[in-house]
OpenMM code with the backbone's topology and positions (N, CA, C; nanometers):
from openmm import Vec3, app, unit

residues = "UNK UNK UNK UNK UNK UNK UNK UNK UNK UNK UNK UNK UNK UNK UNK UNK UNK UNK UNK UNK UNK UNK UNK UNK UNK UNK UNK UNK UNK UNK UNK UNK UNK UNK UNK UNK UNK UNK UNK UNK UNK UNK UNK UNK UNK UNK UNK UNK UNK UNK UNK UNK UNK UNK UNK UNK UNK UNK UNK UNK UNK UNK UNK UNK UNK UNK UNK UNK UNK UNK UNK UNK UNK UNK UNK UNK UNK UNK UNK UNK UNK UNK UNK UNK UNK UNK UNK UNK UNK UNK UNK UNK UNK UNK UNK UNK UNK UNK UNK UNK UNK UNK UNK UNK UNK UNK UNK UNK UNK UNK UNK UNK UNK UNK UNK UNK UNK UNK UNK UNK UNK UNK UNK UNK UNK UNK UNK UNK UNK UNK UNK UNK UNK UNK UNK UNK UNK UNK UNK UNK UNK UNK UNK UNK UNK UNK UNK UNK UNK UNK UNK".split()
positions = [
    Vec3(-0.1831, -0.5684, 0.5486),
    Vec3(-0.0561, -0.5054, 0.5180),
    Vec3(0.0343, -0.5128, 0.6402),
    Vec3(0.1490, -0.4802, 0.6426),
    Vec3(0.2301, -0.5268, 0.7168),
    Vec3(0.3644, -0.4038, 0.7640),
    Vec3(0.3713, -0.3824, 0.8711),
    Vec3(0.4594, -0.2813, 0.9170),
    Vec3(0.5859, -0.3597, 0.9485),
    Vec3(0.5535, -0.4520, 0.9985),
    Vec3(0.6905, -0.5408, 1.0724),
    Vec3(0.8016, -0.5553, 0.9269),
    Vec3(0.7718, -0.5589, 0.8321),
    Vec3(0.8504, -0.5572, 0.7028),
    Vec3(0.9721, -0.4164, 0.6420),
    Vec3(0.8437, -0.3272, 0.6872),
    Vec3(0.8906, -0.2189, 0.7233),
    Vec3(1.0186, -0.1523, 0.7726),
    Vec3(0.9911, -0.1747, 0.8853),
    Vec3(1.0192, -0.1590, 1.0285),
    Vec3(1.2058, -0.2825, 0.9850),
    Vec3(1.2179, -0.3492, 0.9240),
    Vec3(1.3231, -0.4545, 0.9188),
    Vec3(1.3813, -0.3493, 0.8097),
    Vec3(1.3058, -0.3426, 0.7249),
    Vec3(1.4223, -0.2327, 0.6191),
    Vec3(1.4690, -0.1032, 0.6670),
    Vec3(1.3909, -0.0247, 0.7368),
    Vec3(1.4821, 0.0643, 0.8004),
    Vec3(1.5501, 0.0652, 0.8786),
    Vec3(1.5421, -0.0151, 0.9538),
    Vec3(1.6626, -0.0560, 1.0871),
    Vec3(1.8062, -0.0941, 0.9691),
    Vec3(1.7672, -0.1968, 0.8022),
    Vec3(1.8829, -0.1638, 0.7804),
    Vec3(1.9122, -0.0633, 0.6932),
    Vec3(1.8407, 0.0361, 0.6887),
    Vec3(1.8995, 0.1648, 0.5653),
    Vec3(1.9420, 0.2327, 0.7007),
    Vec3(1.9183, 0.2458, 0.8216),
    Vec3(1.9925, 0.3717, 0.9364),
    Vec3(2.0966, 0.2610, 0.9692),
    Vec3(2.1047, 0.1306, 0.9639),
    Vec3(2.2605, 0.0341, 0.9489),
    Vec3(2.3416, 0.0884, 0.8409),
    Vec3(2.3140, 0.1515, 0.7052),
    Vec3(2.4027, 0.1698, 0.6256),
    Vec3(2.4100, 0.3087, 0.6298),
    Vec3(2.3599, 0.3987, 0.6593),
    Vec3(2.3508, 0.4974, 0.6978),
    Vec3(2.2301, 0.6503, 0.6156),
    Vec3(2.1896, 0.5552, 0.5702),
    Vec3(2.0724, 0.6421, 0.5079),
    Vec3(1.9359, 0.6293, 0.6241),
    Vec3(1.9651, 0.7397, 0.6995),
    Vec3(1.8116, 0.7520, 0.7664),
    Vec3(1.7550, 0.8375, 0.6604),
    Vec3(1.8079, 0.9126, 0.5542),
    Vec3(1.6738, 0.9961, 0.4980),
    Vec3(1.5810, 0.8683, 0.4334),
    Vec3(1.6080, 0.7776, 0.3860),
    Vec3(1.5383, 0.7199, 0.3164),
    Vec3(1.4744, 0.6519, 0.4394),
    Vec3(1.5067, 0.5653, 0.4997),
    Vec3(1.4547, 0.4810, 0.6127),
    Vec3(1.3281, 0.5884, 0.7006),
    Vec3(1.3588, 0.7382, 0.6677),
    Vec3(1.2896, 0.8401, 0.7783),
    Vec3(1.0862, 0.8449, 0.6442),
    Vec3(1.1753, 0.8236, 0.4999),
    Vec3(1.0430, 0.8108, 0.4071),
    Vec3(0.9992, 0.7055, 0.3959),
    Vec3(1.0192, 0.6356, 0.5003),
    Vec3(0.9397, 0.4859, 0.4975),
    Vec3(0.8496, 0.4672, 0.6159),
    Vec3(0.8841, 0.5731, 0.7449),
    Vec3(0.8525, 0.5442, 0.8555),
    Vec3(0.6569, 0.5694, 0.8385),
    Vec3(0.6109, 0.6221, 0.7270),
    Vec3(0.4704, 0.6146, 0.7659),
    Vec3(0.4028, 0.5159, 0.6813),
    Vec3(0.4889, 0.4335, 0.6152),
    Vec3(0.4654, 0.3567, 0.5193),
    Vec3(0.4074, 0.1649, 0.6061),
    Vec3(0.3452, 0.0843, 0.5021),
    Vec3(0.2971, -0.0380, 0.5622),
    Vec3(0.3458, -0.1183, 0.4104),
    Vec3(0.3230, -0.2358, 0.3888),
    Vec3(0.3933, -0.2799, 0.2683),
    Vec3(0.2939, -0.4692, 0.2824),
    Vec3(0.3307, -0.4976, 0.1302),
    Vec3(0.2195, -0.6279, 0.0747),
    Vec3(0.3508, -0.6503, -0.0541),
    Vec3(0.3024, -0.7946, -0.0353),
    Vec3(0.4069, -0.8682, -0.1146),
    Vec3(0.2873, -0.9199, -0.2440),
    Vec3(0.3161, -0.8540, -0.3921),
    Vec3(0.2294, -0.9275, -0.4653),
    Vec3(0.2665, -0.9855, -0.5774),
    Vec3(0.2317, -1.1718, -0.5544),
    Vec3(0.2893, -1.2414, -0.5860),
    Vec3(0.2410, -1.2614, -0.7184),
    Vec3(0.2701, -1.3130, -0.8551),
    Vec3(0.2543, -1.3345, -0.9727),
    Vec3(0.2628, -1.4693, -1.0018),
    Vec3(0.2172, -1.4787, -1.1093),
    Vec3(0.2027, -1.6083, -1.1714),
    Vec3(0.3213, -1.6757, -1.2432),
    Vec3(0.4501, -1.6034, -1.2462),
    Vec3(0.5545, -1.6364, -1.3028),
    Vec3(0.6760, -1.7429, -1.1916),
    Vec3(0.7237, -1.8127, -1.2768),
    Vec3(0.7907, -1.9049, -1.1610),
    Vec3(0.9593, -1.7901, -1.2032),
    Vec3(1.0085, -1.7627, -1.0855),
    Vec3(1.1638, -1.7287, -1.0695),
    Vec3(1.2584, -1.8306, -1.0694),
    Vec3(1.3633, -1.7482, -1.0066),
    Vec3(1.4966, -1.8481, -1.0295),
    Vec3(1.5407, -1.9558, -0.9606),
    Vec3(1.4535, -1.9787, -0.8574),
    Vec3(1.4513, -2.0889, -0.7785),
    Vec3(1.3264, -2.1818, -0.7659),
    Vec3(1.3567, -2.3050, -0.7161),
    Vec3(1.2263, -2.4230, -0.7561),
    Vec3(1.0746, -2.3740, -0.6703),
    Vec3(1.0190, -2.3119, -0.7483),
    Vec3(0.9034, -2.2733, -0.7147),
    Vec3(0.8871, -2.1327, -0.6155),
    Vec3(1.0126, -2.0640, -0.6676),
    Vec3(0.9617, -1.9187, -0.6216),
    Vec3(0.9017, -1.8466, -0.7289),
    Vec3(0.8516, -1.7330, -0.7142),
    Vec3(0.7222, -1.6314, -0.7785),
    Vec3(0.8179, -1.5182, -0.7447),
    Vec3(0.8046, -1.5008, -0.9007),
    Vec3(0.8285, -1.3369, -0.8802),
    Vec3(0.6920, -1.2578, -0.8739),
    Vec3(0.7858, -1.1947, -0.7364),
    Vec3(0.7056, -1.0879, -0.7080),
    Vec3(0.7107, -0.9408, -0.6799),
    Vec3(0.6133, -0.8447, -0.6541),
    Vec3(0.6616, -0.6883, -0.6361),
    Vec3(0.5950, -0.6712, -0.5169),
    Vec3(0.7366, -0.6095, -0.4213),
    Vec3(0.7118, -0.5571, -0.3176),
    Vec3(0.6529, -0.3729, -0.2834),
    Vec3(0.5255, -0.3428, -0.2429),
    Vec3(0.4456, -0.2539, -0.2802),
    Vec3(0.4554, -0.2438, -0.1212),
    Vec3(0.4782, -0.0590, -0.1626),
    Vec3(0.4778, -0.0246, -0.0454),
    Vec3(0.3548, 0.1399, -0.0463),
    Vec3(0.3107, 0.1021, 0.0889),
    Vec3(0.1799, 0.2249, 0.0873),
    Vec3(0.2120, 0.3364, 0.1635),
    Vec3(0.2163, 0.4381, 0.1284),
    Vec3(0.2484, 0.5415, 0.2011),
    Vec3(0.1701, 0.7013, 0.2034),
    Vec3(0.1735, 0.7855, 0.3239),
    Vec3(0.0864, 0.8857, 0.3153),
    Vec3(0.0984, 0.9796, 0.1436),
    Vec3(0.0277, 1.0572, 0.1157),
    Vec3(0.0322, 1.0990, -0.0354),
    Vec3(0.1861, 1.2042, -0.0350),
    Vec3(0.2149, 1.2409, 0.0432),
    Vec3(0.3825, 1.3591, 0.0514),
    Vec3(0.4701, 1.2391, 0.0619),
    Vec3(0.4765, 1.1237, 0.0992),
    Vec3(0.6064, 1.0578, 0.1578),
    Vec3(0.5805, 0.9697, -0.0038),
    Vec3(0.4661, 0.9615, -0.0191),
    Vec3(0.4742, 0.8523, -0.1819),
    Vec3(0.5280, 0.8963, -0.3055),
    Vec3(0.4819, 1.0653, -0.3183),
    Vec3(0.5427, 1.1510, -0.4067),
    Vec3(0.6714, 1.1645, -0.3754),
    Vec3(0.7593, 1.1534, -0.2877),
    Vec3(0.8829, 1.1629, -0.2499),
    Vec3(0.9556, 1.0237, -0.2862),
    Vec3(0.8731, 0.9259, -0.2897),
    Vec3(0.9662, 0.7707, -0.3223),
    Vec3(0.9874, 0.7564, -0.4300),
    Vec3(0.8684, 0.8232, -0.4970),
    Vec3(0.8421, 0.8279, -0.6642),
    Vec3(0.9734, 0.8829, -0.7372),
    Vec3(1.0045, 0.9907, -0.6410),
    Vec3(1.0936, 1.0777, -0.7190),
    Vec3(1.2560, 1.0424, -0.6768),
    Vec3(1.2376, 0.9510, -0.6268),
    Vec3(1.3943, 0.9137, -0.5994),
    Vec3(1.4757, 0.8611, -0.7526),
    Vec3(1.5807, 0.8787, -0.6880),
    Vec3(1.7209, 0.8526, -0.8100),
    Vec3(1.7527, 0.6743, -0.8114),
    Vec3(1.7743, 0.6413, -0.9156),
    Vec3(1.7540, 0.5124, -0.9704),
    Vec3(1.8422, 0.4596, -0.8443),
    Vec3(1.9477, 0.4930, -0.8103),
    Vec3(2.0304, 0.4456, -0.7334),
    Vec3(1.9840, 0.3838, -0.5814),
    Vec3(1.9010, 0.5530, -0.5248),
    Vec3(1.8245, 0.4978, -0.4483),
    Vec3(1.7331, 0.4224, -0.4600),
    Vec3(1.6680, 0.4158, -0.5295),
    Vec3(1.5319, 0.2544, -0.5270),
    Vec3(1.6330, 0.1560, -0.5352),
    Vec3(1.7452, 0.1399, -0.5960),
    Vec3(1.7698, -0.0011, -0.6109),
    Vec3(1.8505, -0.0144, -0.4715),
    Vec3(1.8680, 0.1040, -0.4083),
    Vec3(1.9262, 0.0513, -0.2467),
    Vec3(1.7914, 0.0136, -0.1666),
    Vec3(1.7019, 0.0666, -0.1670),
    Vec3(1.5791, 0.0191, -0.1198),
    Vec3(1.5575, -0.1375, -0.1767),
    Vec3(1.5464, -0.0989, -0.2770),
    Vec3(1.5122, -0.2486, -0.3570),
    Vec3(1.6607, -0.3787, -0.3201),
    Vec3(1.7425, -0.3517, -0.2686),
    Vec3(1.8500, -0.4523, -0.2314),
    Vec3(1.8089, -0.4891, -0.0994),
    Vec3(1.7507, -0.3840, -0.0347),
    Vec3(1.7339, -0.3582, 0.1280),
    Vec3(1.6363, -0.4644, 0.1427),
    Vec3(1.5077, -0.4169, 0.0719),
    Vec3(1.4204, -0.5344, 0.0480),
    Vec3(1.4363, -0.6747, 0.0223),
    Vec3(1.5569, -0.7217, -0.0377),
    Vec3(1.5962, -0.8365, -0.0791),
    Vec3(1.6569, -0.9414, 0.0411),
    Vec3(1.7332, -0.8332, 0.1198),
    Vec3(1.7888, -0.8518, 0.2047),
    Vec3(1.6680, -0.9287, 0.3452),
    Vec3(1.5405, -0.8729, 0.3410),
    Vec3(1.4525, -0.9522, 0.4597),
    Vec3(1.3633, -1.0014, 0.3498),
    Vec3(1.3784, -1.0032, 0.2052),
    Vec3(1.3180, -1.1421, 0.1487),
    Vec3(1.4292, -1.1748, 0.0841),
    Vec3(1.4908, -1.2800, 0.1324),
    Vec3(1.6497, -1.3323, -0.0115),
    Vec3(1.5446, -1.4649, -0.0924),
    Vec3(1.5914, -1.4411, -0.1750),
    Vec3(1.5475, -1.5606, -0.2724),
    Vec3(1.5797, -1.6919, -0.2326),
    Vec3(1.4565, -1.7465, -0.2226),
    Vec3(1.4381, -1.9086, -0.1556),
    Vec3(1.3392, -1.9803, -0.2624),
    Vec3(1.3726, -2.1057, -0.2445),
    Vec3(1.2873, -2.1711, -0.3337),
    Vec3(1.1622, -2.2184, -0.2364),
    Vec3(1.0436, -2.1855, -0.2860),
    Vec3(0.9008, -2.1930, -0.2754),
    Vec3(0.8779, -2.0387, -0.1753),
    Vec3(0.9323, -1.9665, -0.2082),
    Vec3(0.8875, -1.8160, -0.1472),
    Vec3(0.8828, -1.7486, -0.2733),
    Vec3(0.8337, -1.6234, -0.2296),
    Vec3(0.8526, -1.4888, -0.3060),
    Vec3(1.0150, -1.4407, -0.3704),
    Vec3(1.0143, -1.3893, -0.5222),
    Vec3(1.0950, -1.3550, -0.5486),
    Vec3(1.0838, -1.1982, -0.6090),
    Vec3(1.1277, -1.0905, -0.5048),
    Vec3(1.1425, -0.9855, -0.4982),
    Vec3(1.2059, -0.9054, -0.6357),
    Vec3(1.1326, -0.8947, -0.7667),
    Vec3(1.2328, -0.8103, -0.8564),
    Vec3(1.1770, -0.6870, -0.8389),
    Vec3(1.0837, -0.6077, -0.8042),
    Vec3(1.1297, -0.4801, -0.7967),
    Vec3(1.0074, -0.4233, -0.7049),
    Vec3(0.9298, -0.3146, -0.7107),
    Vec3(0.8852, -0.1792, -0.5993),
    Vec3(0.8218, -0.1387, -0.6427),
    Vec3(0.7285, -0.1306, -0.5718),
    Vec3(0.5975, -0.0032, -0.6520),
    Vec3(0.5596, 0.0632, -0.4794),
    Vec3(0.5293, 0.2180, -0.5478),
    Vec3(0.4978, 0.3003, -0.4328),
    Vec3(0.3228, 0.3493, -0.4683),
    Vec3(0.2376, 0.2989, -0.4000),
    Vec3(0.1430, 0.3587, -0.3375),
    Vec3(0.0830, 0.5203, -0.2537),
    Vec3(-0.0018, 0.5341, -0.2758),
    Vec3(-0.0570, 0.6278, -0.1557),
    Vec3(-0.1294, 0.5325, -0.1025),
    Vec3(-0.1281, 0.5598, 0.0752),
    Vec3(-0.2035, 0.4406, 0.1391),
    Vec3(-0.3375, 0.5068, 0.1319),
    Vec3(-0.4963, 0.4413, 0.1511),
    Vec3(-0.6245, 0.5046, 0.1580),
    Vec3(-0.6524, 0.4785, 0.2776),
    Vec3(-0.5630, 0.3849, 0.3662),
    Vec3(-0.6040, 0.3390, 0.4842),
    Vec3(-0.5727, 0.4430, 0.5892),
    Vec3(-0.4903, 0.5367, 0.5626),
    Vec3(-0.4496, 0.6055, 0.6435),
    Vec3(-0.5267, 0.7247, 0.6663),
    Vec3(-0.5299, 0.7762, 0.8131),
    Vec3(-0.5880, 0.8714, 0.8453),
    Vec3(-0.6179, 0.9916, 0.7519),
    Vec3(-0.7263, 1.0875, 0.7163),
    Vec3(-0.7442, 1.1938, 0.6496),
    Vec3(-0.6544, 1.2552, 0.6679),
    Vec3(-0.6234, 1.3291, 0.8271),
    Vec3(-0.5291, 1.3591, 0.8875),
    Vec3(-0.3826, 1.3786, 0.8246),
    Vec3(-0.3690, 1.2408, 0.8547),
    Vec3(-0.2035, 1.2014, 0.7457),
    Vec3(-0.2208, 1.2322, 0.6129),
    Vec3(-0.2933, 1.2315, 0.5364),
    Vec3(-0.2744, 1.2462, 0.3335),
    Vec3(-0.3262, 1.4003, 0.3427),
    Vec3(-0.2849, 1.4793, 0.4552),
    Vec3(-0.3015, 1.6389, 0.4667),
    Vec3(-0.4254, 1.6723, 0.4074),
    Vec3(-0.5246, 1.5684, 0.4480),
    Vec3(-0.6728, 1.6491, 0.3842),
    Vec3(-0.7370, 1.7033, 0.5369),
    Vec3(-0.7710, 1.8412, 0.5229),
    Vec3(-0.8176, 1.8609, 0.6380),
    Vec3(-0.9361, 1.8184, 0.6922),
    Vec3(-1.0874, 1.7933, 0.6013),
    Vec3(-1.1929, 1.7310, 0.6404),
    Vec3(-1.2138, 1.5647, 0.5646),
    Vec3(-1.2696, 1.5051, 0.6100),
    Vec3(-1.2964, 1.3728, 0.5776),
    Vec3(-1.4009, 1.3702, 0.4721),
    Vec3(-1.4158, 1.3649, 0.3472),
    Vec3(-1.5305, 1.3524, 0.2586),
    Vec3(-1.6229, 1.2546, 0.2747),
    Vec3(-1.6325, 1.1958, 0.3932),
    Vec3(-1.7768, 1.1223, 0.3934),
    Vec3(-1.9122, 1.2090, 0.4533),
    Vec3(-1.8644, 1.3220, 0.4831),
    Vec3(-1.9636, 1.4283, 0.5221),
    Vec3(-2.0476, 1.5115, 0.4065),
    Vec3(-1.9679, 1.4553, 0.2838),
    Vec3(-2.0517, 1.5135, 0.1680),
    Vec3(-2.0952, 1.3917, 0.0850),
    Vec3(-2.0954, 1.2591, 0.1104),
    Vec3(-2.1746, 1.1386, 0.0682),
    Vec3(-2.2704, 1.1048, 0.1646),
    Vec3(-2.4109, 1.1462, 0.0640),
    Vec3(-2.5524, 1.0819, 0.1203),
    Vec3(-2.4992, 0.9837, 0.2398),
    Vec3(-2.6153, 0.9895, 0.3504),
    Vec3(-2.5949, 0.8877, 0.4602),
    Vec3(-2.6615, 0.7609, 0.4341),
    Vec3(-2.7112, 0.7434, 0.3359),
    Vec3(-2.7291, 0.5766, 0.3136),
    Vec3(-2.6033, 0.5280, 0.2426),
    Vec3(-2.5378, 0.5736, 0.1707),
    Vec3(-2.4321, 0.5293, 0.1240),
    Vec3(-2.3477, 0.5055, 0.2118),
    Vec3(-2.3140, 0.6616, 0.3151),
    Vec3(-2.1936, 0.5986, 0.4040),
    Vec3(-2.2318, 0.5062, 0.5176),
    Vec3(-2.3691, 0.4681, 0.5374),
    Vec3(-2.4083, 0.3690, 0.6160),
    Vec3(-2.3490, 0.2168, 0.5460),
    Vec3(-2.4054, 0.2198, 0.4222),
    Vec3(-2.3713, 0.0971, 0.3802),
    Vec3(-2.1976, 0.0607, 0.3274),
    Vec3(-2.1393, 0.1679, 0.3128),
    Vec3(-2.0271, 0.1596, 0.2475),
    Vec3(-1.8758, 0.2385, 0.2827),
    Vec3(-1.9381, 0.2596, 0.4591),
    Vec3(-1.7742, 0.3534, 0.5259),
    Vec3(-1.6941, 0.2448, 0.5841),
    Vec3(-1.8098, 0.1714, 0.6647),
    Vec3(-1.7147, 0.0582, 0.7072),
    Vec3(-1.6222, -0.0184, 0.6187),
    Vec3(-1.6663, -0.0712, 0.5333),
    Vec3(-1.5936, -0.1787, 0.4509),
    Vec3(-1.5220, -0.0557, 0.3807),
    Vec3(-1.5176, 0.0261, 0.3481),
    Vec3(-1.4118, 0.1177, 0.3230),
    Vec3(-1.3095, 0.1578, 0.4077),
    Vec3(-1.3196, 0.1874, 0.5363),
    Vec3(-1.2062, 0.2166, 0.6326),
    Vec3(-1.1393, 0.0782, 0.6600),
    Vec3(-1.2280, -0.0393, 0.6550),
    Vec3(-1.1437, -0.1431, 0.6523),
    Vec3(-1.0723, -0.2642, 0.5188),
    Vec3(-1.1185, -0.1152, 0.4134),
    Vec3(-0.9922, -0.1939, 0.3252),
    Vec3(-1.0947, -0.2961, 0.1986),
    Vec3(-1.1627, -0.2581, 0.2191),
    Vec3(-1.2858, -0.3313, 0.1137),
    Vec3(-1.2842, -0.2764, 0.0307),
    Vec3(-1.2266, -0.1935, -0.0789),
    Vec3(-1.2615, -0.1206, -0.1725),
    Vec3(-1.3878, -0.1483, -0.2932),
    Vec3(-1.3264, -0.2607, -0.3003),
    Vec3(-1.4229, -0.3216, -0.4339),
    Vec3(-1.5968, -0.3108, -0.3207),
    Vec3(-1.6022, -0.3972, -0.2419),
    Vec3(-1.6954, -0.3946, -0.1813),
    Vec3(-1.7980, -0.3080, -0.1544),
    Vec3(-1.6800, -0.2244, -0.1011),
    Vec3(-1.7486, -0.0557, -0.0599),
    Vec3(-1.8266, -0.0097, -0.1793),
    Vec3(-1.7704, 0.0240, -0.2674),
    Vec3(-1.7660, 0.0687, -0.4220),
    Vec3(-1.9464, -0.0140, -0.4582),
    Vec3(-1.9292, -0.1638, -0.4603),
    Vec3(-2.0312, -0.2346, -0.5057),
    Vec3(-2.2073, -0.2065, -0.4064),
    Vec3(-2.1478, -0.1903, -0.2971),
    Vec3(-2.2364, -0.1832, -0.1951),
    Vec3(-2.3239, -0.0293, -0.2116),
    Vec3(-2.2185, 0.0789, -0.2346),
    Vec3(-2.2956, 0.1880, -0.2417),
    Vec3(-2.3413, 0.1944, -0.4178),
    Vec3(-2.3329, 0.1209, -0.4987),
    Vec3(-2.3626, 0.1187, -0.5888),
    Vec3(-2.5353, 0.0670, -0.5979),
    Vec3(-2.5057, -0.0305, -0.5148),
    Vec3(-2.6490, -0.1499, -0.4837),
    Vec3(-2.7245, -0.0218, -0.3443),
    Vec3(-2.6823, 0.0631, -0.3246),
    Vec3(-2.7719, 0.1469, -0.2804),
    Vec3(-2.8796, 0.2575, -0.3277),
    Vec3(-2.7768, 0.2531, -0.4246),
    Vec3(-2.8231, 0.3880, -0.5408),
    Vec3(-2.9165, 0.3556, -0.6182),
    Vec3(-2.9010, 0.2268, -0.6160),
    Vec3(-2.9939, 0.1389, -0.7686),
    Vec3(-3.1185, 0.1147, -0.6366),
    Vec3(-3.0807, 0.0938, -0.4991),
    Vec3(-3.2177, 0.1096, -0.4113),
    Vec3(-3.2943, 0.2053, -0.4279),
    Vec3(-3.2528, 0.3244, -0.3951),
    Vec3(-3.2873, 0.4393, -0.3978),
    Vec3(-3.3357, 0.4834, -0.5140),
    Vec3(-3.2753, 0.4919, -0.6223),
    Vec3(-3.3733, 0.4930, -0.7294),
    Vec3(-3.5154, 0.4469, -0.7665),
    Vec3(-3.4930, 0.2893, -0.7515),
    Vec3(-3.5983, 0.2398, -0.7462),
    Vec3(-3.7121, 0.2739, -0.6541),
    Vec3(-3.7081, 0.3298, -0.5205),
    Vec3(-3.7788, 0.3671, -0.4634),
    Vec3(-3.8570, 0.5555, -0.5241),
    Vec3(-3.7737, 0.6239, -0.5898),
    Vec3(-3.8286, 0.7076, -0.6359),
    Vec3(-3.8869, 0.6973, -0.7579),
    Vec3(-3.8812, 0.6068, -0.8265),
    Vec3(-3.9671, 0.5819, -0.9512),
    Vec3(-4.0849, 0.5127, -0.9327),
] * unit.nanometer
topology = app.Topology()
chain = topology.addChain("A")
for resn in residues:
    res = topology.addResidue(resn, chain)
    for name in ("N", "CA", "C"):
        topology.addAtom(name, app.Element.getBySymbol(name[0]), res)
């Protein structure tokens, strides 16, 4: 995921003069996901620009006024413009990030202190680094260990 993307749209929403919005982006990271559809130029993809953010700043993007997303969503356009064989930006989706600190999504303790320690042996890492499916599969293929060992 990518901050530097970020980091280009709010420099221009506090250019136009919206720091509130640019200030609900600042804990945010963002991924371009591209589709199988060809756009309006020779071999661009439409795509949706997804942005991840702590769980208070995501509920807050959610709830913005049509007006604002589509200034976000222009803003966005603006450090991707439509090119042929790139990404073609039609619209936004807001996330909660999982990558982000417990800390940040205002949970005060970390719930890997209440998952068995063979699980979080096999399945914190590739979870803090973004493995979901993995994680998920791995502590799955633990359980089915563990079982088997008690039967």
């Amino acid at each position: 995921m990518s901050k530097k993307d970020i980091e280009k749209i709010r420099q221009i929403l506090d250019y136009r003069g919206r720091n509130d919005l640019s200030e609900l982006l600042s804990q945010s990271e963002s991924k371009v996901q591209l589709s199988s559809s060809f756009g309006s130029k020779l071999h661009s993809l439409l795509s949706t620009f997804e942005i991840y953010s702590p769980f208070e700043y995501t509920e807050k993007l959610r709830r913005l006024t049509k007006e604002e997303n589509n200034l976000i969503l222009s803003t966005v356009k603006k450090v991707y413009p439509t090119r042929e064989f790139s990404p073609e930006i039609f619209d936004i989706e807001y996330y909660i990030s999982l990558s982000m600190e417990d800390d940040d999504l205002g949970l005060e303790d970390s719930f890997w202190p209440n998952i068995h320690l063979e699980i979080t042996r096999v399945s914190q890492k590739l979870f803090n680094d973004e493995y979901y499916t993995e994680a998920v599969f791995s502590a799955f293929k633990e359980i089915l260990n563990l079982i088997i060992i008690y039967i």
